[in-house]
PATORNU-126594 format. One line per field, with one value per residue (C-alpha): residue number from 1; residue in three letters; y, z, x; chain. Coordinates in steps of 0.25 Angstrom, whole numbers, plus 5000, padded with zeros to 4 digits. Each point is the difference from the previous one (the first is absolute). Layout:
! residues N
resi: c(NUM, ...)
resn: c(ALA, ...)
north: c(Y, ...)
up: c(Z, ...)
east: c(X, ...)
chain: c(A, ...)
This chain:
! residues 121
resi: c(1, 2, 3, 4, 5, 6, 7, 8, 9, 10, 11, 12, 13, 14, 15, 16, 17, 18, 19, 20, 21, 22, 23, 24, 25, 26, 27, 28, 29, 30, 31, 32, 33, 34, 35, 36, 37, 38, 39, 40, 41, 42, 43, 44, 45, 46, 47, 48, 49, 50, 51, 52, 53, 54, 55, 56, 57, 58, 59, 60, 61, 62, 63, 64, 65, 66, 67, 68, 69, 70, 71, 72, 73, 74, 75, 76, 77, 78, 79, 80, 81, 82, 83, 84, 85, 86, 87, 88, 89, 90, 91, 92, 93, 94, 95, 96, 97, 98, 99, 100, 101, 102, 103, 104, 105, 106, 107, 108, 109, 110, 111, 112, 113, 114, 115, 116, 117, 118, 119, 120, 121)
resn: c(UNK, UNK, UNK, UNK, UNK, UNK, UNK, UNK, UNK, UNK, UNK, UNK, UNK, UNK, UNK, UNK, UNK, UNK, UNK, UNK, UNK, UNK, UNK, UNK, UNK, UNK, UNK, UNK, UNK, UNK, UNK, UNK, UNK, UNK, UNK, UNK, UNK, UNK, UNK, UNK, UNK, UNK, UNK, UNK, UNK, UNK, UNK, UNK, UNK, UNK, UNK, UNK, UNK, UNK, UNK, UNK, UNK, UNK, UNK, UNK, UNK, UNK, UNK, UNK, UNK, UNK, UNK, UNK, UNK, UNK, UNK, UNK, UNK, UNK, UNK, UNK, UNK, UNK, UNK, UNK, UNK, UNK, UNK, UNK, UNK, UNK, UNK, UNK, UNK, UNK, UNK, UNK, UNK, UNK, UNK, UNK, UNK, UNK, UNK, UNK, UNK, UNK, UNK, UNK, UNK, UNK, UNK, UNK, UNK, UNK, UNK, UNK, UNK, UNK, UNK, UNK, UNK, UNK, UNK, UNK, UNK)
north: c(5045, 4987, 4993, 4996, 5013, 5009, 5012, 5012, 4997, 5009, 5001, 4994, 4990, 4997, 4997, 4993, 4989, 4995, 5002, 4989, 4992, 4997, 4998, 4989, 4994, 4999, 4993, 4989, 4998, 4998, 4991, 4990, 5003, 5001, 5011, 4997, 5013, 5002, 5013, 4996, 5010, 5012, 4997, 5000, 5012, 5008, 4993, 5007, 5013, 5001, 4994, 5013, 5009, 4994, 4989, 4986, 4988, 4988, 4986, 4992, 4986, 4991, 5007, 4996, 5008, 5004, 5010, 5011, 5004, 5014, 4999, 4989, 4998, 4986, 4989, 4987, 4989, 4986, 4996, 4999, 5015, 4996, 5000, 5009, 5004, 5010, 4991, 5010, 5014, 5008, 5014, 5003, 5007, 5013, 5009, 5015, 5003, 4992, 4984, 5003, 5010, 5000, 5003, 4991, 5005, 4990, 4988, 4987, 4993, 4986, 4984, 4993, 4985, 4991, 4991, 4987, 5005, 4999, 4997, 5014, 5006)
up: c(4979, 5005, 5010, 5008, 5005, 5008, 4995, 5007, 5000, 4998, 4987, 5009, 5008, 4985, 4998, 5011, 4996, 4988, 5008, 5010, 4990, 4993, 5012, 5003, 4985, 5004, 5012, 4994, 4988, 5013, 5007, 4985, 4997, 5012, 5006, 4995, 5000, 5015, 4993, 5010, 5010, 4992, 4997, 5016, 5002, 4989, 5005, 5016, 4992, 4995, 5012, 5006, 4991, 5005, 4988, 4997, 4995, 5005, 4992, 5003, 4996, 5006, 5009, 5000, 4990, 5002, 4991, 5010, 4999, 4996, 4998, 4989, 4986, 4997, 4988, 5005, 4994, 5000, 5000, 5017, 5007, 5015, 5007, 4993, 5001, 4994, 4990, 4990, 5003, 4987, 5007, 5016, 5008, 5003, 5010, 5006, 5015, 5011, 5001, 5010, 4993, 4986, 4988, 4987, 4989, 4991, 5000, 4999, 4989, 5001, 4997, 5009, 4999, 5010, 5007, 5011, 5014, 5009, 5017, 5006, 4987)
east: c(4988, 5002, 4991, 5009, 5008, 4994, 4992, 5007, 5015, 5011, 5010, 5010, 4994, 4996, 5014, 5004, 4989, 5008, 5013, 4994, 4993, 5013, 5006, 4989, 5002, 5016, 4997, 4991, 5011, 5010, 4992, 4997, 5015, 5007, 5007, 5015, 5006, 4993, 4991, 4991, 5007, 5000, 4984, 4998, 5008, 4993, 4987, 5004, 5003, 4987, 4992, 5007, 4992, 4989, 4997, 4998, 4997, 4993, 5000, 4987, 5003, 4994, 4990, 4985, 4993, 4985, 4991, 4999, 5015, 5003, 5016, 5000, 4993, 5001, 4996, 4996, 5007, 4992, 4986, 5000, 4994, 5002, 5013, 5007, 5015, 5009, 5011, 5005, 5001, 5002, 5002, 5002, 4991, 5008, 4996, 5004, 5000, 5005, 4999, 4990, 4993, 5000, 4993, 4998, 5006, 5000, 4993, 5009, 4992, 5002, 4994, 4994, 4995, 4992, 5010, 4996, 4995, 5011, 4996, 4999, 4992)
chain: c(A, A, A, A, A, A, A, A, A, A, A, A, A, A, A, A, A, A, A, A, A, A, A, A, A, A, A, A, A, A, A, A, A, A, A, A, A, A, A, A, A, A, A, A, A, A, A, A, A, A, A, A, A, A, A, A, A, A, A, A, A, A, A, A, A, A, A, A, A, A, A, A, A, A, A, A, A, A, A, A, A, A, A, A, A, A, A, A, A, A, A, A, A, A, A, A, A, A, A, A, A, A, A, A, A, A, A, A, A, A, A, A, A, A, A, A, A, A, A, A, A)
């Protein structure tokens, strides 16, 4: 089983975890590509649809990475350790419950490499 989905998940939240990771891979090939054909609205409205069901997706690029995370699994990418932040995501974290109150149910799994110290860090 893999590491990153959470141990004690139904067969259909099982299957809605590929449904939002594709939908995830569609929205990044829209963002490189451009959204010519306006897909981007049916992506949201699927997106809502699901969010009604009570499931999610969160995309963590660019947020400050430290070791003590439990929602991300991550390479570092460089020689530098400090000042980390998240600039690839390979998977979403996805999540079950309510915005407020969720679960992880699958790790996002991403790269992070140090970047400079900006002022307010």
């Amino acid at each position: 089983m893999n590491h990153s989905i959470a141990k004690h998940i139904t067969d259909g939240e099982r299957r809605l975890l590929v449904v939002l990771n594709q939908i995830f891979e569609m929205e990044k090939k829209l963002s490189l590509h451009g959204d010519h054909n306006n897909f981007g609205r049916n992506i949201d409205r699927i997106k809502s649809t699901i969010e009604e069901l009570g499931f999610f997706y969160e995309d963590p690029t660019g947020e400050k990475f430290q070791e003590t995370r439990t929602d991300l699994e991550a390479t570092i990418a460089g020689k530098g350790t400090e000042h980390l932040r998240v600039v690839e995501v390979i998977k979403p974290i996805i999540r079950g419950g309510q915005r407020a109150h969720s679960r992880v149910l699958q790790k996002g799994i991403v790269v992070v490499e140090e970047v400079g110290k900006t002022r307010g860090e």
